[in-house]
Backbone as CSV, one residue per row, in Angstrom:
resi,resn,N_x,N_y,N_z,CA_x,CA_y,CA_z,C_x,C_y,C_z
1,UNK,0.841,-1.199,0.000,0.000,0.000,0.000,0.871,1.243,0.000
2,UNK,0.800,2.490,-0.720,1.289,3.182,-0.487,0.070,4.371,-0.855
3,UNK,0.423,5.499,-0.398,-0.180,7.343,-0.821,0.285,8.006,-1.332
4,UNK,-0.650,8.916,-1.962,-0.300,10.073,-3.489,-1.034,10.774,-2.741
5,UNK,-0.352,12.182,-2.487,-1.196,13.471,-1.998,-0.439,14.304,-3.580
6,UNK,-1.698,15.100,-4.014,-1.546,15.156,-5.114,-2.360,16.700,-5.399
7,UNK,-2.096,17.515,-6.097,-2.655,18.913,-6.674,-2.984,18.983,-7.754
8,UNK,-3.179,19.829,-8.618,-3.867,20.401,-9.795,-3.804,21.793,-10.132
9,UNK,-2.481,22.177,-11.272,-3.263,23.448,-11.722,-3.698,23.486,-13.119
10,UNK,-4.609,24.491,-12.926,-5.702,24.966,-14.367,-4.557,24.420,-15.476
11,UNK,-5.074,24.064,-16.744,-4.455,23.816,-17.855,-4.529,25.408,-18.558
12,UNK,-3.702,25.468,-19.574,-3.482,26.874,-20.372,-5.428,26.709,-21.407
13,UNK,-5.583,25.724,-21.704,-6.729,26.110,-22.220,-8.154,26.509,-21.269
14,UNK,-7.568,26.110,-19.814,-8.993,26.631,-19.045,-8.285,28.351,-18.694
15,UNK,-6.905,28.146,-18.950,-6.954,30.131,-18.353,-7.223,30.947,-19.581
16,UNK,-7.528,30.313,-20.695,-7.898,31.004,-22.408,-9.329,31.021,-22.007
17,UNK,-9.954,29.995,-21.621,-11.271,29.911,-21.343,-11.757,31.025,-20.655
18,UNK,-10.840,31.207,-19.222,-11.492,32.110,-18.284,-11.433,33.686,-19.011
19,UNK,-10.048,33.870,-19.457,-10.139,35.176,-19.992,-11.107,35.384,-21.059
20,UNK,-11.731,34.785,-21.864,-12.424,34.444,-22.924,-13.488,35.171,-22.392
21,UNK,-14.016,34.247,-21.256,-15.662,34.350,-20.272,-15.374,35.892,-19.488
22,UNK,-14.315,36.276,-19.077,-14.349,37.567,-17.892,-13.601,38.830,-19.095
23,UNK,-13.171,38.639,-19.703,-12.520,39.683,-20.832,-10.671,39.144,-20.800
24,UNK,-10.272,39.860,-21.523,-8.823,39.841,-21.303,-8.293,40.984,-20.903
25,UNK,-6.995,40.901,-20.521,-6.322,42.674,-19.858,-6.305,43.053,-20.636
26,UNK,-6.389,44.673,-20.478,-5.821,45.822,-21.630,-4.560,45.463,-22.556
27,UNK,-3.731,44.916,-21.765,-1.906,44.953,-22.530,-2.093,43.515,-22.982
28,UNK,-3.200,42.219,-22.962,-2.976,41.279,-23.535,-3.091,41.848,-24.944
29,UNK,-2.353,40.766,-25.370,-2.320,40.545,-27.309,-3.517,40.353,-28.395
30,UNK,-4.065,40.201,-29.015,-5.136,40.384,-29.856,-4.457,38.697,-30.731
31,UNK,-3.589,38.686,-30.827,-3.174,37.616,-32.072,-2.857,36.331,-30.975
32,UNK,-3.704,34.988,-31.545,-4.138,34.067,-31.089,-2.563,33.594,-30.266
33,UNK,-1.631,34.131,-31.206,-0.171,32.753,-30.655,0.653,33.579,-29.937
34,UNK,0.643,34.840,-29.778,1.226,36.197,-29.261,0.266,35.977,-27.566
35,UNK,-1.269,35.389,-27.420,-1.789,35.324,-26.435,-1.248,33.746,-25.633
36,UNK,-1.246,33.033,-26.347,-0.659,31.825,-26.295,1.044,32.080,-25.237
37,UNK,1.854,33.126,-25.910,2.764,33.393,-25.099,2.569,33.992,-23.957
38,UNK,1.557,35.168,-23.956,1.101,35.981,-22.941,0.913,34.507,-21.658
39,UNK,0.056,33.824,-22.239,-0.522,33.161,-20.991,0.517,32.021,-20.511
40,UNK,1.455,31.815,-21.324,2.695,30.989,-20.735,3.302,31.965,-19.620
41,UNK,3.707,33.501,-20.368,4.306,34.099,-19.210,4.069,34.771,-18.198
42,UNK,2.427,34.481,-17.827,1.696,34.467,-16.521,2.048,33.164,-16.131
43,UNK,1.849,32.289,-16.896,2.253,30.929,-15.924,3.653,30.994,-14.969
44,UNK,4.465,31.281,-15.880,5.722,31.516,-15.594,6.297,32.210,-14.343
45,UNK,5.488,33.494,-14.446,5.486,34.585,-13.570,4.849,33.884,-11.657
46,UNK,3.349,33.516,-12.273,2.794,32.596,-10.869,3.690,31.997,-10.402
47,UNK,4.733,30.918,-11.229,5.429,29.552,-10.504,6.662,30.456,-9.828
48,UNK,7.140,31.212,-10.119,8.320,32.491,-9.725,7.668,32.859,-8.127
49,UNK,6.337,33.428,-8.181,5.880,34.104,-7.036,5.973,33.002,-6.081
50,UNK,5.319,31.779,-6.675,4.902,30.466,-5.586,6.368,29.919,-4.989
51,UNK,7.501,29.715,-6.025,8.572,29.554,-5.385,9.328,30.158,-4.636
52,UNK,8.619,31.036,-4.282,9.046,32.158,-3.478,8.483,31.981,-2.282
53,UNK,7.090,32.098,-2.111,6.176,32.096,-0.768,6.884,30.517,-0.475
54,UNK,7.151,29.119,-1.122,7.598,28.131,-0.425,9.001,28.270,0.219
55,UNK,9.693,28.875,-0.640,11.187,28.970,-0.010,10.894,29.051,1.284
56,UNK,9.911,30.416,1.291,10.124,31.524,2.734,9.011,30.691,3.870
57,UNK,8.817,29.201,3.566,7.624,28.533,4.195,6.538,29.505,4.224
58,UNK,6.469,30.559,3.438,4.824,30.769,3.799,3.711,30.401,3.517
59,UNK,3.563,29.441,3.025,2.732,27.992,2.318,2.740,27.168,3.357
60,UNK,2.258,26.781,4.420,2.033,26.007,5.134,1.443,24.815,4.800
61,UNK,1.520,23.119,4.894,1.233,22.367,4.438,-0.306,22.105,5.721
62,UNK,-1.334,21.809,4.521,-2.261,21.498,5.164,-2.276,20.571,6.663
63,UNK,-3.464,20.771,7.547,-3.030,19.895,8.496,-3.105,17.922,8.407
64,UNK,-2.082,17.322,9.101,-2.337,15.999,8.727,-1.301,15.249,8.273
65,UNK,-0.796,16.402,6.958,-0.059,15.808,5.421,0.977,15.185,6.342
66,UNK,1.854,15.800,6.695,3.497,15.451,7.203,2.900,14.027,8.606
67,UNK,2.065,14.335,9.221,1.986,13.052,9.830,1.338,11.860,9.329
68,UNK,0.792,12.097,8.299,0.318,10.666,7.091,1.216,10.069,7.013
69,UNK,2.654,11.163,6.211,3.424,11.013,5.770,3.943,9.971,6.570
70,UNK,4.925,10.468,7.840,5.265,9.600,8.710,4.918,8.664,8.982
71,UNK,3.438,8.431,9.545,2.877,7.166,9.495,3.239,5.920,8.193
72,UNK,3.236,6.431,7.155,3.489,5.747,5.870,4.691,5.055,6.237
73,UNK,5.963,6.139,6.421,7.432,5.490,5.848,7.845,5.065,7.120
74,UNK,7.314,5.325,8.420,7.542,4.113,9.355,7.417,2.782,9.399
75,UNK,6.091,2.854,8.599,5.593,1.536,8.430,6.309,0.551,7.339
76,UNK,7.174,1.226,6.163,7.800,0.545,4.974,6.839,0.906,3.567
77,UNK,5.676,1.949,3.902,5.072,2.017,2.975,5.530,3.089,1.614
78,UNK,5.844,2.912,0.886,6.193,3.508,-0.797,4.786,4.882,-0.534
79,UNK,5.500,5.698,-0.609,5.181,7.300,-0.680,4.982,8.070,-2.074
80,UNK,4.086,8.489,-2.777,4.638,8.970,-3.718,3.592,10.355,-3.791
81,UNK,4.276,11.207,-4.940,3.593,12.618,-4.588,3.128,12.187,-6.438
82,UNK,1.475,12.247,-6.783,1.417,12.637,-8.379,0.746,13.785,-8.667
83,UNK,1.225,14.548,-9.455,0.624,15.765,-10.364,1.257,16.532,-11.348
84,UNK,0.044,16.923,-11.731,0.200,17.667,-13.432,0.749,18.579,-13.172
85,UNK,1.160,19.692,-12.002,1.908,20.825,-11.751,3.303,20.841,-11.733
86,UNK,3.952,21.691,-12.426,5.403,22.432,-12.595,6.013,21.604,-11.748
87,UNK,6.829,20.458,-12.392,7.717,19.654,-11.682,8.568,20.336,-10.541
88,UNK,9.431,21.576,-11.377,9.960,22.467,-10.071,9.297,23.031,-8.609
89,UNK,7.753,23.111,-9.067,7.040,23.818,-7.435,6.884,22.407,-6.872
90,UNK,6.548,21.246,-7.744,6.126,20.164,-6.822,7.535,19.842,-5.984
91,UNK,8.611,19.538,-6.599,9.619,19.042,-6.063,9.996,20.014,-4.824
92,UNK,10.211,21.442,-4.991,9.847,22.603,-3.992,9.458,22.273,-2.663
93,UNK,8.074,22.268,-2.886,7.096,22.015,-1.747,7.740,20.912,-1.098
94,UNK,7.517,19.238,-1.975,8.298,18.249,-0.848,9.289,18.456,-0.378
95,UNK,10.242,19.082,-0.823,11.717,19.505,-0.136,11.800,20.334,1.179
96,UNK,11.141,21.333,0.232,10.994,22.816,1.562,10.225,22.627,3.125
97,UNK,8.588,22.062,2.556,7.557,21.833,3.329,7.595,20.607,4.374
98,UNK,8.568,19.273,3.633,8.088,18.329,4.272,9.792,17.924,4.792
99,UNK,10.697,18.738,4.387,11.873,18.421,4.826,12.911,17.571,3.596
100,UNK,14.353,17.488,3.926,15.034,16.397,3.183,15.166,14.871,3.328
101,UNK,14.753,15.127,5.115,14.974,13.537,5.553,13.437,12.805,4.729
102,UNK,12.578,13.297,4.122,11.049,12.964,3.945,11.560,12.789,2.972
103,UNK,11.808,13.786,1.853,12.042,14.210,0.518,13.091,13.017,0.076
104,UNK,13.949,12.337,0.257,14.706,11.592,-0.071,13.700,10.141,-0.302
105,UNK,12.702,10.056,0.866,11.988,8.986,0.475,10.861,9.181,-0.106
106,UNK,10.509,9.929,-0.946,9.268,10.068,-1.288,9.677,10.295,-2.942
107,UNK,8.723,9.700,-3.943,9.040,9.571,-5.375,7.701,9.973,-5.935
108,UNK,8.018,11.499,-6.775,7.451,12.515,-7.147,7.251,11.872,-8.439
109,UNK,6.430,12.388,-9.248,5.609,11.675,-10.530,4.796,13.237,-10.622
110,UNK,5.321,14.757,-11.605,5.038,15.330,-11.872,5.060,16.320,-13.200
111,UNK,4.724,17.350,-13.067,4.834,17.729,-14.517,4.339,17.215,-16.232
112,UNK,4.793,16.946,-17.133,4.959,16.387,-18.199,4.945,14.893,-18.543
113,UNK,5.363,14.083,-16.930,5.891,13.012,-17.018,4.583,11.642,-17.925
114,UNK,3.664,12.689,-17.899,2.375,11.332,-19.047,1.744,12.691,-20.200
115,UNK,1.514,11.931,-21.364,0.815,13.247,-22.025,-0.391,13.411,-21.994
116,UNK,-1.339,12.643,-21.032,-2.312,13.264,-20.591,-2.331,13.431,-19.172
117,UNK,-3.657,15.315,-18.930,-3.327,15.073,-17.612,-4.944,14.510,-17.008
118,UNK,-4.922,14.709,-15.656,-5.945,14.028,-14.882,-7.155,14.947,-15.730
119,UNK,-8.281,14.239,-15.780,-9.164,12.988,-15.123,-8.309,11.427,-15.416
120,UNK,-7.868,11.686,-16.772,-7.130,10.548,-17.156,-6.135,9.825,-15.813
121,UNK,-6.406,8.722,-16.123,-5.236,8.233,-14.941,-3.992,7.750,-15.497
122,UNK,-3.451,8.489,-16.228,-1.975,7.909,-16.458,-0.750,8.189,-15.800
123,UNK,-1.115,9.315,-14.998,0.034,9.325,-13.387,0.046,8.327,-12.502
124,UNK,-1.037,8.472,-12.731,-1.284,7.114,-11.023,-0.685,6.161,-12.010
125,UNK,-1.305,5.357,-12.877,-0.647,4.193,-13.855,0.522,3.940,-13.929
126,UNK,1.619,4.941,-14.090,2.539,5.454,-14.016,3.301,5.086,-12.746
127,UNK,2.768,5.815,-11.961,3.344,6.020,-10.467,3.476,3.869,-9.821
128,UNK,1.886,3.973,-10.046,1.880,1.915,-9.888,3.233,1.445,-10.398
129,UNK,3.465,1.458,-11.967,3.972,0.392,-12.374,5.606,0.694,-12.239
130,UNK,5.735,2.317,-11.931,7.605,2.480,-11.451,8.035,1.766,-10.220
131,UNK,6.881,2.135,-9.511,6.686,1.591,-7.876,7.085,-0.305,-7.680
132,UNK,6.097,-0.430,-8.524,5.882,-1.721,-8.607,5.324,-2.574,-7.583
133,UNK,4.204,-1.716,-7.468,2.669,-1.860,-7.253,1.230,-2.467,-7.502
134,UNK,0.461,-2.948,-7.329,-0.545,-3.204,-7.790,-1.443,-2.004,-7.590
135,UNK,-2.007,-1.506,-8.584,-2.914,-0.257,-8.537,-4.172,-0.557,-7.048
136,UNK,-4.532,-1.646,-7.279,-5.933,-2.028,-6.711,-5.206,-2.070,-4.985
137,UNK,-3.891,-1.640,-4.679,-3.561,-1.546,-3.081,-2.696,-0.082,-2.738
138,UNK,-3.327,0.481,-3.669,-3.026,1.747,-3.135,-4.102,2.644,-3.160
139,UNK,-3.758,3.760,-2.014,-4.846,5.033,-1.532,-4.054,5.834,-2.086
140,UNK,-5.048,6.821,-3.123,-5.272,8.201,-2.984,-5.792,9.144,-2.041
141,UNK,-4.916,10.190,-1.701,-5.477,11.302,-1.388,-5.353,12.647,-2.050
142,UNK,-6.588,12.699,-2.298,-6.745,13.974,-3.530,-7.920,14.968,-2.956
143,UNK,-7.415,15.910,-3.765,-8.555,17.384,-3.702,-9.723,17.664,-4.336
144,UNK,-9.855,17.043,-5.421,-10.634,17.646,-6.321,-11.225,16.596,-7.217
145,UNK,-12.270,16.959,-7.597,-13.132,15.702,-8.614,-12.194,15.239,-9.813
146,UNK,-11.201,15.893,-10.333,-10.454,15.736,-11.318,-9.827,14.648,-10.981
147,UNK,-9.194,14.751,-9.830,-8.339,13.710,-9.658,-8.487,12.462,-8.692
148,UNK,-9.826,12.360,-8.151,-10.753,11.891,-7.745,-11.104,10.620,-9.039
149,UNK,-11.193,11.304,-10.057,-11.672,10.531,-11.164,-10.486,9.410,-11.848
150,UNK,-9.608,10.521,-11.693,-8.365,9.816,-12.163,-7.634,8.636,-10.891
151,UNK,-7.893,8.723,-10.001,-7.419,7.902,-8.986,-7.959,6.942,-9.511
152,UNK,-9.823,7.174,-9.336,-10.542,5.463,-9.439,-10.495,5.144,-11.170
153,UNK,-10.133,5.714,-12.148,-9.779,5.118,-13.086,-9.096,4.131,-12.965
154,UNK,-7.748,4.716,-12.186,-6.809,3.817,-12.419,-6.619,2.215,-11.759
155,UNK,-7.872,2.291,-10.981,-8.512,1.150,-10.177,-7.690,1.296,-8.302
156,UNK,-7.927,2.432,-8.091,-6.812,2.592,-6.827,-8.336,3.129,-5.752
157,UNK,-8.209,3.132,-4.501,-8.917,3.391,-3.392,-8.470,4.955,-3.457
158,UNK,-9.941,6.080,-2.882,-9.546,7.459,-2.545,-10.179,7.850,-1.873
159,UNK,-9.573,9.054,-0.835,-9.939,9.421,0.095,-9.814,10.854,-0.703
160,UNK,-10.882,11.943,-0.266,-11.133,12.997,-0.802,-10.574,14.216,0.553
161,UNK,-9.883,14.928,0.480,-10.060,15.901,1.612,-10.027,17.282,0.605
162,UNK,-11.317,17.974,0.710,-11.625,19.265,-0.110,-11.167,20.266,0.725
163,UNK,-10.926,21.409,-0.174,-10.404,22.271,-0.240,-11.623,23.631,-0.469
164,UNK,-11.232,24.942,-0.383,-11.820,25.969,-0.116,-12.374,25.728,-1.803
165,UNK,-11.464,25.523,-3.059,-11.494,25.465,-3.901,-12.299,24.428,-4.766
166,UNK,-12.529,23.714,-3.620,-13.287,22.222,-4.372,-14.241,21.657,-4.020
167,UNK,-14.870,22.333,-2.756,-15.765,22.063,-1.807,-17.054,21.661,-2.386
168,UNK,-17.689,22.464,-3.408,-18.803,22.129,-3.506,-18.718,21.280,-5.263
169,UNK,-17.598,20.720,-4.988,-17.384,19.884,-6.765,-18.199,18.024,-6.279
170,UNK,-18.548,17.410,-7.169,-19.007,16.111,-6.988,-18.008,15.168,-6.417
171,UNK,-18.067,14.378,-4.864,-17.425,13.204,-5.021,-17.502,12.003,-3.865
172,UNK,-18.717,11.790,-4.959,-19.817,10.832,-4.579,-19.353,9.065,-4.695
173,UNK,-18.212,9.145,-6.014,-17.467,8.376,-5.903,-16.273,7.756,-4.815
174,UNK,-15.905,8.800,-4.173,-14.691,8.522,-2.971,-15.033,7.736,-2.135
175,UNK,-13.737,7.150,-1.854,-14.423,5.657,-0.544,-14.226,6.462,0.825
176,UNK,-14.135,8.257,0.700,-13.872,8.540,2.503,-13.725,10.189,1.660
177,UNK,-14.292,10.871,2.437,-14.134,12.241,2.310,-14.395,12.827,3.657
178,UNK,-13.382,13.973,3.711,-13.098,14.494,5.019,-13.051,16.333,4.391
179,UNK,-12.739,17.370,5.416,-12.250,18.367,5.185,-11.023,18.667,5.236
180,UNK,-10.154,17.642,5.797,-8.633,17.633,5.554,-8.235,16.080,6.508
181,UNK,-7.015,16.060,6.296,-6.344,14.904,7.492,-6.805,15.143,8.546
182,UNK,-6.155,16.106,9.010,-5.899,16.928,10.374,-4.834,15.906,11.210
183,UNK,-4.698,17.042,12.545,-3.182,16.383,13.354,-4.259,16.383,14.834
184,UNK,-3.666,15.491,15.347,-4.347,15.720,16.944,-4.166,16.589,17.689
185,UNK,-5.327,16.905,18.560,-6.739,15.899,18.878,-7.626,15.948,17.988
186,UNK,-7.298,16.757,16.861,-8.591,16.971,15.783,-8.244,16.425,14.479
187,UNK,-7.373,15.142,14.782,-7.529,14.195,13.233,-9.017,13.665,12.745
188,UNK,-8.746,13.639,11.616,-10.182,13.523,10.914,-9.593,11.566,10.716
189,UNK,-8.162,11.340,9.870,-8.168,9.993,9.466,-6.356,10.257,9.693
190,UNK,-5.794,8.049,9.994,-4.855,7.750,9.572,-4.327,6.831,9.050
191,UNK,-3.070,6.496,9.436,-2.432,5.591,7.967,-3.276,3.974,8.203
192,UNK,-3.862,3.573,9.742,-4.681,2.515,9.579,-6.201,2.856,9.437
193,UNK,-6.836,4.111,8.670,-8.026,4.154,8.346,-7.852,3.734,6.739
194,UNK,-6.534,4.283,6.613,-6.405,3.792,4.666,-6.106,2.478,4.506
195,UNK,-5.389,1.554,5.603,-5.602,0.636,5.868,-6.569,-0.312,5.672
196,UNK,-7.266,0.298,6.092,-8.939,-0.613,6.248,-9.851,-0.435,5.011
197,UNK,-9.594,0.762,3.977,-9.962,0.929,3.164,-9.657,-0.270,2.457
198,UNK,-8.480,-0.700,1.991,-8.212,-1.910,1.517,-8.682,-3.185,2.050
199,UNK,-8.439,-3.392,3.075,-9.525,-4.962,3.331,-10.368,-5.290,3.255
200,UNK,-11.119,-3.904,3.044,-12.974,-3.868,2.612,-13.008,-4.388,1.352
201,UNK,-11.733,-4.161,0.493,-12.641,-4.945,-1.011,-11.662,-6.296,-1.044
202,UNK,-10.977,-6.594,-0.280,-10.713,-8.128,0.017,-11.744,-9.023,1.194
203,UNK,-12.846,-8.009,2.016,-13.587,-8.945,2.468,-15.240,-9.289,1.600
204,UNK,-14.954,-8.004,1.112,-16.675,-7.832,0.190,-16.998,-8.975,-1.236
Protein backbone atom coordinates (compact mmCIF):
# COMPACT_ATOMS: atom_id res chain seq x y z
CA UNK A 1 0.00 0.00 0.00
CA UNK A 2 1.29 3.18 -0.49
CA UNK A 3 -0.18 7.34 -0.82
CA UNK A 4 -0.30 10.07 -3.49
CA UNK A 5 -1.20 13.47 -2.00
CA UNK A 6 -1.55 15.16 -5.11
CA UNK A 7 -2.65 18.91 -6.67
CA UNK A 8 -3.87 20.40 -9.80
CA UNK A 9 -3.26 23.45 -11.72
CA UNK A 10 -5.70 24.97 -14.37
CA UNK A 11 -4.45 23.82 -17.86
CA UNK A 12 -3.48 26.87 -20.37
CA UNK A 13 -6.73 26.11 -22.22
CA UNK A 14 -8.99 26.63 -19.04
CA UNK A 15 -6.95 30.13 -18.35
CA UNK A 16 -7.90 31.00 -22.41
CA UNK A 17 -11.27 29.91 -21.34
CA UNK A 18 -11.49 32.11 -18.28
CA UNK A 19 -10.14 35.18 -19.99
CA UNK A 20 -12.42 34.44 -22.92
CA UNK A 21 -15.66 34.35 -20.27
CA UNK A 22 -14.35 37.57 -17.89
CA UNK A 23 -12.52 39.68 -20.83
CA UNK A 24 -8.82 39.84 -21.30
CA UNK A 25 -6.32 42.67 -19.86
CA UNK A 26 -5.82 45.82 -21.63
CA UNK A 27 -1.91 44.95 -22.53
CA UNK A 28 -2.98 41.28 -23.54
CA UNK A 29 -2.32 40.55 -27.31
CA UNK A 30 -5.14 40.38 -29.86
CA UNK A 31 -3.17 37.62 -32.07
CA UNK A 32 -4.14 34.07 -31.09
CA UNK A 33 -0.17 32.75 -30.66
CA UNK A 34 1.23 36.20 -29.26
CA UNK A 35 -1.79 35.32 -26.43
CA UNK A 36 -0.66 31.83 -26.29
CA UNK A 37 2.76 33.39 -25.10
CA UNK A 38 1.10 35.98 -22.94
CA UNK A 39 -0.52 33.16 -20.99
CA UNK A 40 2.70 30.99 -20.74
CA UNK A 41 4.31 34.10 -19.21
CA UNK A 42 1.70 34.47 -16.52
CA UNK A 43 2.25 30.93 -15.92
CA UNK A 44 5.72 31.52 -15.59
CA UNK A 45 5.49 34.58 -13.57
CA UNK A 46 2.79 32.60 -10.87
CA UNK A 47 5.43 29.55 -10.50
CA UNK A 48 8.32 32.49 -9.73
CA UNK A 49 5.88 34.10 -7.04
CA UNK A 50 4.90 30.47 -5.59
CA UNK A 51 8.57 29.55 -5.39
CA UNK A 52 9.05 32.16 -3.48
CA UNK A 53 6.18 32.10 -0.77
CA UNK A 54 7.60 28.13 -0.42
CA UNK A 55 11.19 28.97 -0.01
CA UNK A 56 10.12 31.52 2.73
CA UNK A 57 7.62 28.53 4.20
CA UNK A 58 4.82 30.77 3.80
CA UNK A 59 2.73 27.99 2.32
CA UNK A 60 2.03 26.01 5.13
CA UNK A 61 1.23 22.37 4.44
CA UNK A 62 -2.26 21.50 5.16
CA UNK A 63 -3.03 19.89 8.50
CA UNK A 64 -2.34 16.00 8.73
CA UNK A 65 -0.06 15.81 5.42
CA UNK A 66 3.50 15.45 7.20
CA UNK A 67 1.99 13.05 9.83
CA UNK A 68 0.32 10.67 7.09
CA UNK A 69 3.42 11.01 5.77
CA UNK A 70 5.26 9.60 8.71
CA UNK A 71 2.88 7.17 9.49
CA UNK A 72 3.49 5.75 5.87
CA UNK A 73 7.43 5.49 5.85
CA UNK A 74 7.54 4.11 9.36
CA UNK A 75 5.59 1.54 8.43
CA UNK A 76 7.80 0.54 4.97
CA UNK A 77 5.07 2.02 2.97
CA UNK A 78 6.19 3.51 -0.80
CA UNK A 79 5.18 7.30 -0.68
CA UNK A 80 4.64 8.97 -3.72
CA UNK A 81 3.59 12.62 -4.59
CA UNK A 82 1.42 12.64 -8.38
CA UNK A 83 0.62 15.77 -10.36
CA UNK A 84 0.20 17.67 -13.43
CA UNK A 85 1.91 20.82 -11.75
CA UNK A 86 5.40 22.43 -12.59
CA UNK A 87 7.72 19.65 -11.68
CA UNK A 88 9.96 22.47 -10.07
CA UNK A 89 7.04 23.82 -7.44
CA UNK A 90 6.13 20.16 -6.82
CA UNK A 91 9.62 19.04 -6.06
CA UNK A 92 9.85 22.60 -3.99
CA UNK A 93 7.10 22.02 -1.75
CA UNK A 94 8.30 18.25 -0.85
CA UNK A 95 11.72 19.50 -0.14
CA UNK A 96 10.99 22.82 1.56
CA UNK A 97 7.56 21.83 3.33
CA UNK A 98 8.09 18.33 4.27
CA UNK A 99 11.87 18.42 4.83
CA UNK A 100 15.03 16.40 3.18
CA UNK A 101 14.97 13.54 5.55
CA UNK A 102 11.05 12.96 3.95
CA UNK A 103 12.04 14.21 0.52
CA UNK A 104 14.71 11.59 -0.07
CA UNK A 105 11.99 8.99 0.48
CA UNK A 106 9.27 10.07 -1.29
CA UNK A 107 9.04 9.57 -5.37
CA UNK A 108 7.45 12.52 -7.15
CA UNK A 109 5.61 11.68 -10.53
CA UNK A 110 5.04 15.33 -11.87
CA UNK A 111 4.83 17.73 -14.52
CA UNK A 112 4.96 16.39 -18.20
CA UNK A 113 5.89 13.01 -17.02
CA UNK A 114 2.37 11.33 -19.05
CA UNK A 115 0.82 13.25 -22.02
CA UNK A 116 -2.31 13.26 -20.59
CA UNK A 117 -3.33 15.07 -17.61
CA UNK A 118 -5.95 14.03 -14.88
CA UNK A 119 -9.16 12.99 -15.12
CA UNK A 120 -7.13 10.55 -17.16
CA UNK A 121 -5.24 8.23 -14.94
CA UNK A 122 -1.97 7.91 -16.46
CA UNK A 123 0.03 9.32 -13.39
CA UNK A 124 -1.28 7.11 -11.02
CA UNK A 125 -0.65 4.19 -13.86
CA UNK A 126 2.54 5.45 -14.02
CA UNK A 127 3.34 6.02 -10.47
CA UNK A 128 1.88 1.92 -9.89
CA UNK A 129 3.97 0.39 -12.37
CA UNK A 130 7.61 2.48 -11.45
CA UNK A 131 6.69 1.59 -7.88
CA UNK A 132 5.88 -1.72 -8.61
CA UNK A 133 2.67 -1.86 -7.25
CA UNK A 134 -0.55 -3.20 -7.79
CA UNK A 135 -2.91 -0.26 -8.54
CA UNK A 136 -5.93 -2.03 -6.71
CA UNK A 137 -3.56 -1.55 -3.08
CA UNK A 138 -3.03 1.75 -3.13
CA UNK A 139 -4.85 5.03 -1.53
CA UNK A 140 -5.27 8.20 -2.98
CA UNK A 141 -5.48 11.30 -1.39
CA UNK A 142 -6.74 13.97 -3.53
CA UNK A 143 -8.55 17.38 -3.70
CA UNK A 144 -10.63 17.65 -6.32
CA UNK A 145 -13.13 15.70 -8.61
CA UNK A 146 -10.45 15.74 -11.32
CA UNK A 147 -8.34 13.71 -9.66
CA UNK A 148 -10.75 11.89 -7.75
CA UNK A 149 -11.67 10.53 -11.16
CA UNK A 150 -8.36 9.82 -12.16
CA UNK A 151 -7.42 7.90 -8.99
CA UNK A 152 -10.54 5.46 -9.44
CA UNK A 153 -9.78 5.12 -13.09
CA UNK A 154 -6.81 3.82 -12.42
CA UNK A 155 -8.51 1.15 -10.18
CA UNK A 156 -6.81 2.59 -6.83
CA UNK A 157 -8.92 3.39 -3.39
CA UNK A 158 -9.55 7.46 -2.54
CA UNK A 159 -9.94 9.42 0.10
CA UNK A 160 -11.13 13.00 -0.80
CA UNK A 161 -10.06 15.90 1.61
CA UNK A 162 -11.62 19.26 -0.11
CA UNK A 163 -10.40 22.27 -0.24
CA UNK A 164 -11.82 25.97 -0.12
CA UNK A 165 -11.49 25.47 -3.90
CA UNK A 166 -13.29 22.22 -4.37
CA UNK A 167 -15.76 22.06 -1.81
CA UNK A 168 -18.80 22.13 -3.51
CA UNK A 169 -17.38 19.88 -6.76
CA UNK A 170 -19.01 16.11 -6.99
CA UNK A 171 -17.42 13.20 -5.02
CA UNK A 172 -19.82 10.83 -4.58
CA UNK A 173 -17.47 8.38 -5.90
CA UNK A 174 -14.69 8.52 -2.97
CA UNK A 175 -14.42 5.66 -0.54
CA UNK A 176 -13.87 8.54 2.50
CA UNK A 177 -14.13 12.24 2.31
CA UNK A 178 -13.10 14.49 5.02
CA UNK A 179 -12.25 18.37 5.18
CA UNK A 180 -8.63 17.63 5.55
CA UNK A 181 -6.34 14.90 7.49
CA UNK A 182 -5.90 16.93 10.37
CA UNK A 183 -3.18 16.38 13.35
CA UNK A 184 -4.35 15.72 16.94
CA UNK A 185 -6.74 15.90 18.88
CA UNK A 186 -8.59 16.97 15.78
CA UNK A 187 -7.53 14.19 13.23
CA UNK A 188 -10.18 13.52 10.91
CA UNK A 189 -8.17 9.99 9.47
CA UNK A 190 -4.86 7.75 9.57
CA UNK A 191 -2.43 5.59 7.97
CA UNK A 192 -4.68 2.52 9.58
CA UNK A 193 -8.03 4.15 8.35
CA UNK A 194 -6.40 3.79 4.67
CA UNK A 195 -5.60 0.64 5.87
CA UNK A 196 -8.94 -0.61 6.25
CA UNK A 197 -9.96 0.93 3.16
CA UNK A 198 -8.21 -1.91 1.52
CA UNK A 199 -9.52 -4.96 3.33
CA UNK A 200 -12.97 -3.87 2.61
CA UNK A 201 -12.64 -4.95 -1.01
CA UNK A 202 -10.71 -8.13 0.02
CA UNK A 203 -13.59 -8.95 2.47
CA UNK A 204 -16.68 -7.83 0.19
Amino acid sequence: MWICTASCLKLEVEKKAYFNKTGWPEKAPSDEEERKQFIASLHKRKTELFMVLIEKKLLPLRPGVAKLIDQALEKGVKVAVCSTSNEKAVTAIVSFLLGPERAEKIQIFAGDVVPRKKPDPAIYTLAASTLGVDPSSCVVVEDSAIGLAAAKAAGMKCIVTKSGYTAEEDFLNADAVFDCIGDPPEERFDLAFCGSLLQKQYVS
